[in-house]
C-alpha positions as CSV (number, residue, x, y, z in Angstrom):
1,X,-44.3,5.4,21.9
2,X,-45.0,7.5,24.9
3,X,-46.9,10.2,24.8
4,X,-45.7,14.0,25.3
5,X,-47.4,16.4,28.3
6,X,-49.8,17.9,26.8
7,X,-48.7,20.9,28.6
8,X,-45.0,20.9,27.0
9,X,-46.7,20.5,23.5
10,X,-48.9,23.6,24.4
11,X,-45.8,25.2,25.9
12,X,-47.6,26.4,28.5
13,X,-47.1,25.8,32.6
14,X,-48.9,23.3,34.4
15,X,-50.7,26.4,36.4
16,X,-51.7,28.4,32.9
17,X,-55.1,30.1,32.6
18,X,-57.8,29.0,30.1
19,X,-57.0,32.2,28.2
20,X,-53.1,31.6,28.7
21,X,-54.1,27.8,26.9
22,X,-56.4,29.0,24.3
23,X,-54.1,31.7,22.9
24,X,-51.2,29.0,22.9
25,X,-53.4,26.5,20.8
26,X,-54.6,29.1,18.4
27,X,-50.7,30.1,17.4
28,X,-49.7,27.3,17.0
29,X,-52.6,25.4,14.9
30,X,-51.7,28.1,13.1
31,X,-48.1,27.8,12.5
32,X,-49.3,23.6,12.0
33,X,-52.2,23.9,10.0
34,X,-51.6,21.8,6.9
35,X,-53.2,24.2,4.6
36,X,-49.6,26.6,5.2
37,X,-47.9,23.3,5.4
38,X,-48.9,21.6,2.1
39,X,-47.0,18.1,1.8
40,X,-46.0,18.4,5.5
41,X,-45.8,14.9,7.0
42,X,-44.1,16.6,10.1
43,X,-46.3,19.5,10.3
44,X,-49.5,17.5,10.4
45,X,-48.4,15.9,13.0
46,X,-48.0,18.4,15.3
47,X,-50.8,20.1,14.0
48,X,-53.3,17.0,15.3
49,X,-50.7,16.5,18.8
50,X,-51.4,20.0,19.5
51,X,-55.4,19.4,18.7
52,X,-55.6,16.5,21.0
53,X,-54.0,18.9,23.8
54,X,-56.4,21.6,23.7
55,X,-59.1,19.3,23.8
56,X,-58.0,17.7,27.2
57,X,-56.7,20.7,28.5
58,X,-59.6,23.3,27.5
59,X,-62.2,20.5,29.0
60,X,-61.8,21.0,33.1
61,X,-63.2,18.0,33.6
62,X,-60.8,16.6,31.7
63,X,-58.0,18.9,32.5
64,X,-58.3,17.7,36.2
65,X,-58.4,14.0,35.1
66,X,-55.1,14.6,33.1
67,X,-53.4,16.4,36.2
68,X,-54.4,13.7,38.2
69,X,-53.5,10.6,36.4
70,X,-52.1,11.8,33.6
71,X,-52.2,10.2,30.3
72,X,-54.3,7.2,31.4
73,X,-56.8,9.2,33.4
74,X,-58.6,10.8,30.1
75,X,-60.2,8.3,27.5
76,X,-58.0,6.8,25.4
77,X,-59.3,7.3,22.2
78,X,-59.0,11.1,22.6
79,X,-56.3,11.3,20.5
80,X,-56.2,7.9,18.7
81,X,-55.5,7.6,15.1
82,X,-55.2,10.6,13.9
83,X,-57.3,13.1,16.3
84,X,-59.3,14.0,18.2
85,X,-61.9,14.6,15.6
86,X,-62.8,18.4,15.6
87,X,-64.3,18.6,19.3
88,X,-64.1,22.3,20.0
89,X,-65.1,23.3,16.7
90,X,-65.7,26.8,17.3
91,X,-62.6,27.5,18.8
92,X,-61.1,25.8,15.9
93,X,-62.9,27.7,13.1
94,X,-61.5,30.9,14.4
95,X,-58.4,30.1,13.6
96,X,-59.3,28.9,10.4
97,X,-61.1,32.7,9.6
98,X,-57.8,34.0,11.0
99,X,-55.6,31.9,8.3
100,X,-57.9,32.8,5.4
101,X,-59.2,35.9,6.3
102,X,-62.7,35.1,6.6
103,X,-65.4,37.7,7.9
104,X,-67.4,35.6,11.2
105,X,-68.2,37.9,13.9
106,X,-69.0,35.8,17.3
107,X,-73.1,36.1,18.3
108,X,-74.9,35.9,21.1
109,X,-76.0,32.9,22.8
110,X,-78.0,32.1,20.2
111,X,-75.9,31.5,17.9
112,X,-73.2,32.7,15.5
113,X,-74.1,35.4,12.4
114,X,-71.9,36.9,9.6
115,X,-71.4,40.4,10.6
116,X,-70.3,42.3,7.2
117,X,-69.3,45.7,6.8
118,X,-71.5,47.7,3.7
119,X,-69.6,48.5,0.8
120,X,-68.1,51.5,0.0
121,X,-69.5,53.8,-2.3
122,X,-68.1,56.5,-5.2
123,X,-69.4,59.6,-6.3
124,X,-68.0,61.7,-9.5
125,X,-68.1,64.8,-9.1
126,X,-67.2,67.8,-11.6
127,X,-66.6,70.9,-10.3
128,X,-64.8,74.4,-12.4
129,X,-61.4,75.7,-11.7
130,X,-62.6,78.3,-9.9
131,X,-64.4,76.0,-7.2
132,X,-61.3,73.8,-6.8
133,X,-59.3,76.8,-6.3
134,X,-61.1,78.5,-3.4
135,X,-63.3,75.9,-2.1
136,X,-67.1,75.5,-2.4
137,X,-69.5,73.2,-1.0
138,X,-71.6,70.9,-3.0
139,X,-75.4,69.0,-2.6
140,X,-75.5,65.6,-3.9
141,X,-78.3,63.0,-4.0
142,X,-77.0,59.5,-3.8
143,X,-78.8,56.2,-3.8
144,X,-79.5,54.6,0.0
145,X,-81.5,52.5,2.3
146,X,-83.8,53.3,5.4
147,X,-85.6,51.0,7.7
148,X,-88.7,49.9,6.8
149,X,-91.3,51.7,8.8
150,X,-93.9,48.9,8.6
151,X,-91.8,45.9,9.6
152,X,-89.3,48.2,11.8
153,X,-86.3,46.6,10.2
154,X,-87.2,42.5,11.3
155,X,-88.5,41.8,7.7
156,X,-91.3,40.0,8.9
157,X,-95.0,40.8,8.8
158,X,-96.2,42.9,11.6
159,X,-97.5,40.4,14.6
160,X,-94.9,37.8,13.5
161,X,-91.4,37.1,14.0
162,X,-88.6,35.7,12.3
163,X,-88.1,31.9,12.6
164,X,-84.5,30.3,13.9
165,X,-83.4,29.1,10.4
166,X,-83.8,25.4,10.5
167,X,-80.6,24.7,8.4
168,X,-77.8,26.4,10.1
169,X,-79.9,26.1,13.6
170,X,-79.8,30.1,14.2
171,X,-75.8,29.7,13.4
172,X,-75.4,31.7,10.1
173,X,-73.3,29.4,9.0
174,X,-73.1,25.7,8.3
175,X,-70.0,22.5,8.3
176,X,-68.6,21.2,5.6
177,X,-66.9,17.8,5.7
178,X,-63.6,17.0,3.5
179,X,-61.8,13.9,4.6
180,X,-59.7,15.4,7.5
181,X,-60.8,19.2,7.2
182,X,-64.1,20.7,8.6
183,X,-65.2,24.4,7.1
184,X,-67.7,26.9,7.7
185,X,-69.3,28.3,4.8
186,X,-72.2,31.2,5.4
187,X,-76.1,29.4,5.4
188,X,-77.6,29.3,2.1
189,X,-80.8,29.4,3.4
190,X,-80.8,32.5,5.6
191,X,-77.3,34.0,4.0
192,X,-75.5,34.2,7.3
193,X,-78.6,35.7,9.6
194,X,-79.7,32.6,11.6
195,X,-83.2,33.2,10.6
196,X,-86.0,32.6,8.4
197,X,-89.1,34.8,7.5
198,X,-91.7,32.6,6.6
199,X,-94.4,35.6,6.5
200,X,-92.2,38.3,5.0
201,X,-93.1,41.8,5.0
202,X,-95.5,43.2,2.3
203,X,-93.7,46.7,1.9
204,X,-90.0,45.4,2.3
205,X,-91.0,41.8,0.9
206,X,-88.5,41.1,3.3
207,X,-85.6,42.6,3.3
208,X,-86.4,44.9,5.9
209,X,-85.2,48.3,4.2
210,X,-86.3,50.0,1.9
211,X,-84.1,52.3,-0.9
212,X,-84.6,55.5,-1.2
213,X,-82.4,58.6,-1.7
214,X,-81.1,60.9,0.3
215,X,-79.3,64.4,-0.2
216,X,-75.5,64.9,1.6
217,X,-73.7,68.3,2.0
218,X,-70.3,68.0,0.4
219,X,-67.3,70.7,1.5
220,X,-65.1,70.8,-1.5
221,X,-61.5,72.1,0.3
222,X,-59.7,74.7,-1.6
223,X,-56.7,73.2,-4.0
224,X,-58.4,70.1,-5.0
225,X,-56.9,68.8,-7.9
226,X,-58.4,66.2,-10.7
227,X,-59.2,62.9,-9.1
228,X,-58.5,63.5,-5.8
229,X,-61.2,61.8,-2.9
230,X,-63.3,63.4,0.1
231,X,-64.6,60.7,2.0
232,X,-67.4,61.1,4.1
233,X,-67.4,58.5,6.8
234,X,-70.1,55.5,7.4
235,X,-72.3,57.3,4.0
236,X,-71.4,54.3,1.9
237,X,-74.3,51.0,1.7
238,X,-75.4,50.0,5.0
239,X,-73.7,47.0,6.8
240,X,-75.4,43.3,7.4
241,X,-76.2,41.6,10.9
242,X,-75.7,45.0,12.5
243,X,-72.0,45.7,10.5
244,X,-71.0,49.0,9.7
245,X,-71.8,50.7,6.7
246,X,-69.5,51.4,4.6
247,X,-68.1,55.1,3.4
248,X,-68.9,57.8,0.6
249,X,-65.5,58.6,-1.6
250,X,-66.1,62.0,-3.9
251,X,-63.7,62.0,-6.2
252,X,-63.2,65.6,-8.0
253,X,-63.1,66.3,-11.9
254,X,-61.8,69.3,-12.9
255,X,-63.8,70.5,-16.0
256,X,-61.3,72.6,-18.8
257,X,-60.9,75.8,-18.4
258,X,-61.1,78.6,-21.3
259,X,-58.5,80.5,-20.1
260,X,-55.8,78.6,-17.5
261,X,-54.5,75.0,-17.9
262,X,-53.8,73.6,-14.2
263,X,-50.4,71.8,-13.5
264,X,-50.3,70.7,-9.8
265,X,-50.2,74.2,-7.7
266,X,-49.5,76.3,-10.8
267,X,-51.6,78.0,-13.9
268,X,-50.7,78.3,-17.2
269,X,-51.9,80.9,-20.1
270,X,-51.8,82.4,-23.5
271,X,-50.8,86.0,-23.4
272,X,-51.3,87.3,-27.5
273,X,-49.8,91.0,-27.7
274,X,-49.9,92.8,-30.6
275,X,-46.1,93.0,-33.2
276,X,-45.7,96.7,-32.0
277,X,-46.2,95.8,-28.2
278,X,-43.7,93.0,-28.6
279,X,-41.3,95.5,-29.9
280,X,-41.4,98.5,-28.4
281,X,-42.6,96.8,-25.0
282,X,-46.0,98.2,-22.8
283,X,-48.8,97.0,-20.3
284,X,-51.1,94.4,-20.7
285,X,-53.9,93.3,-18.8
286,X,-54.3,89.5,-18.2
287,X,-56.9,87.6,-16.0
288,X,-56.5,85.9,-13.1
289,X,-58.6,83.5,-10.9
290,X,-58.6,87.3,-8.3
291,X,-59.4,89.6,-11.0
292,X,-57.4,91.3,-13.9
293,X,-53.5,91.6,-13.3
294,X,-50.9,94.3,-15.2
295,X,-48.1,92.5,-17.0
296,X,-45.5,95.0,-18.0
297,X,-43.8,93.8,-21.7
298,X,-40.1,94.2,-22.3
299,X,-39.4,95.8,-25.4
300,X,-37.9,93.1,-28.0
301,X,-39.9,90.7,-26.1
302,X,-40.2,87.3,-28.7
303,X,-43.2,84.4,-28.6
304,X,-42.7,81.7,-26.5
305,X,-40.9,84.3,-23.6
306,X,-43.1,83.2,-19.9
307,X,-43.7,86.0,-17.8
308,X,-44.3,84.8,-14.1
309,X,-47.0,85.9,-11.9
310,X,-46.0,84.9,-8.1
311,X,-48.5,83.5,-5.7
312,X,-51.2,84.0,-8.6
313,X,-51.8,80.0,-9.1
314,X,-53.9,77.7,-7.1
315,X,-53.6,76.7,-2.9
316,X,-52.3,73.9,-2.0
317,X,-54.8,71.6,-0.6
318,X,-52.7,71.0,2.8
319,X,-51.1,74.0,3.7
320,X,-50.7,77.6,3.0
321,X,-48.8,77.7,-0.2
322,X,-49.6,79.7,-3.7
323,X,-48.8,78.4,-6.8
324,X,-47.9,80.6,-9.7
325,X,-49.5,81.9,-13.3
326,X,-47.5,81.2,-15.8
327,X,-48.5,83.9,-18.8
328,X,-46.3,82.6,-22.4
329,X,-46.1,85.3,-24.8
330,X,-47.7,84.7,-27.9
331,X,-46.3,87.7,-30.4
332,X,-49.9,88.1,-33.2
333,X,-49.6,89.0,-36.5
334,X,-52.1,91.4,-37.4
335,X,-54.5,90.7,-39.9
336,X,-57.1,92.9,-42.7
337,X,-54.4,95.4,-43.0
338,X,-55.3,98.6,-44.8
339,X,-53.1,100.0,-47.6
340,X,-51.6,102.2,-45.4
341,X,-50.8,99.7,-42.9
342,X,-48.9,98.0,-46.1
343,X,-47.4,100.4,-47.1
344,X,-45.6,101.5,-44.2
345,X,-44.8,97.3,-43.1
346,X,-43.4,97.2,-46.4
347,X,-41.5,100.4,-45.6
348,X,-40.7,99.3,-42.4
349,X,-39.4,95.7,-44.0
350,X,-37.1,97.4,-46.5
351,X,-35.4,99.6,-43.7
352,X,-34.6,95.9,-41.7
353,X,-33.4,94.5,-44.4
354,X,-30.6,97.0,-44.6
355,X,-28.9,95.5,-41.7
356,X,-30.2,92.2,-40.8
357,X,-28.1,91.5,-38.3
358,X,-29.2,94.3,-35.9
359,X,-32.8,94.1,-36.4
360,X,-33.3,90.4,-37.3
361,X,-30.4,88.5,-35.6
362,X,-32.2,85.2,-35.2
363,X,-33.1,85.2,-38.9
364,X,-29.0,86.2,-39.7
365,X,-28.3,83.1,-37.9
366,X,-31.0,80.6,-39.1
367,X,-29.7,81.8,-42.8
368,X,-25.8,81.3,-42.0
369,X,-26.7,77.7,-40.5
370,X,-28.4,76.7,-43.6
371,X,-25.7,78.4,-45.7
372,X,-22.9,75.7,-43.4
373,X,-25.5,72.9,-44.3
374,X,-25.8,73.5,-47.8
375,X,-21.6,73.8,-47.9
């Protein structure tokens, strides 16, 4: 069976640049790779025909050769019996990172290194109601690393250097071999740096930091609400191989209040007033998160009646917005009466009970339902 143009299995012109190529090979190993094709006679298939046309036509030597005399003018065994190999490998395991998402940052010409990002770091942070509501700003000490001021960061003793590391041959990472498939997997010997120390530092024994703490200024934005996050950019663990470090994420507790419970934008509270301010109505003073606030009481007020306080609540976090308090009447019964006090409740009973249904209507109508239950 003939062979195809490398060129139409590429889908690429005859004139295409060795970008144009490259990008072309590395969509469609990727659309072929077996691994997303498991049990893919077909798909292997073109995955090694469009292998063995990269490798011709990334080659200008053998690019040329091909253009020239086509098929017969590059070696023959190219692309015999199932592939080319893996010439090209390190084209080839980029594509391989891209399927599975691995973390290899190109090098110089020294080699390749895993560059890593530092992890990201959180912070729990309690704070009152009264913080959350206008804002505050906050000192924290949190664990962190600085260069080592005797080795200046190499990890090596002074007046030596580090060593290429002689598995990975200043790579980072190394090849494994399974059957058909070729991997990269990150140097156990020098954990993805492409060196050795073989005379590590005494103060850094190595590592080339050192930890230590340091202490961050933290602007708490008014309206934070339990569990929400600052983050504080590039504050997290420091990256490897010259990644960047990570980020800081405060998250906020809200310790409980003794007076106001919190629900989103809006406060809630206990207002007690006393049987005769319930009844014959008056002023009360409440607190507020500004100060003390006048309620005015509605004569025949009852328990459980709310009493809204506009724009007396907490700012939203994005915006301009108030929430509101939310005062719920709590009617108290008084207590340690005196005998005069007695006597004139008792008084004071005896003149209700005369005609229940004015003065009492709720009790007139709980006794008539029970009266229907009871038949």
């Amino acid at each position: 069976m003939s062979k195809k143009d490398y060129y139409d299995v590429l889908g690429v012109n005859r004139d295409a640049s060795d970008d144009d190529i490259k990008k072309a090979y590395r969509k469609l190993a990727m659309k072929y790779h077996p691994d997303r094709n498991p049990d893919s006679k077909e798909a292997e298939e073109k995955f090694k025909e469009v292998k063995e046309a990269y490798e011709i036509l990334s080659d200008s030597q053998k690019r040329g050769a091909y253009d020239q005399f086509g098929h017969a003018g590059v070696d023959p065994q190219a692309g015999a019996g199932g592939g080319a190999g893996f010439g090209g490998f390190g084209d080839f395991a980029d594509i391989f990172s891209d399927i599975f998402g691995g973390g290899r940052s190109g090098g110089g010409g020294g080699g390749r290194s895993n560059v890593y990002r530092g992890a990201d770091l959180r912070y729990n942070m309690e704070i009152s109601l009264e913080e959350a509501a206008r804002g505050c700003e906050k000192q924290i000490r949190i664990p962190s690393h600085e260069e080592c001021e005797v080795c200046h960061g190499s990890g090596a003793k002074p007046g030596t250097q580090p060593k290429t590391c002689s598995t990975c041959g200043g790579h980072g990472q190394v090849r494994m071999s399974q059957g058909f498939f070729s991997i990269q997997q990150t140097c156990p010997t020098c954990h993805g740096t492409g060196k050795q120390i073989t005379d590590p530092c005494t103060s850094c024994h190595g590592a080339g930091q050192k930890k230590t703490n340091k202490t961050l200024n933290v602007k708490i934005p008014p309206g934070v609400d339990e569990g929400d996050r600052i983050r504080l950019s590039g504050e997290g663990e420091p990256g490897q191989n010259g990644g960047p470090s990570g980020d800081l994420y405060v998250v906020t507790h809200i310790k409980p209040h003794a007076v106001f419970q919190r629900d989103g934008m809006d406060l809630h509270c206990e207002m007690p007033i006393s049987f005769s301010t319930a009844a014959l109505g008056g002023e009360v003073e409440i607190p507020t998160l500004d100060g003390m606030a006048k309620v005015k009481i509605s004569s025949e007020t009852q328990s459980g009646r709310v009493y809204r306080l506009r724009g007396k609540g907490v700012k939203a976090v994005r915006g301009t917005d108030y929430g509101d308090l939310h005062c719920h009447v709590v009617v108290e019964t008084p207590v340690k009466l005196t005998e005069r006090q007695k006597e004139l409740l008792r008084e004071f009973d005896a003149i209700s009970q005369g005609d229940v249904a004015t003065h009492n209507p709720r009790s007139k109508s709980f006794m008539d339902k029970l009266k229907d239950f009871f038949g």
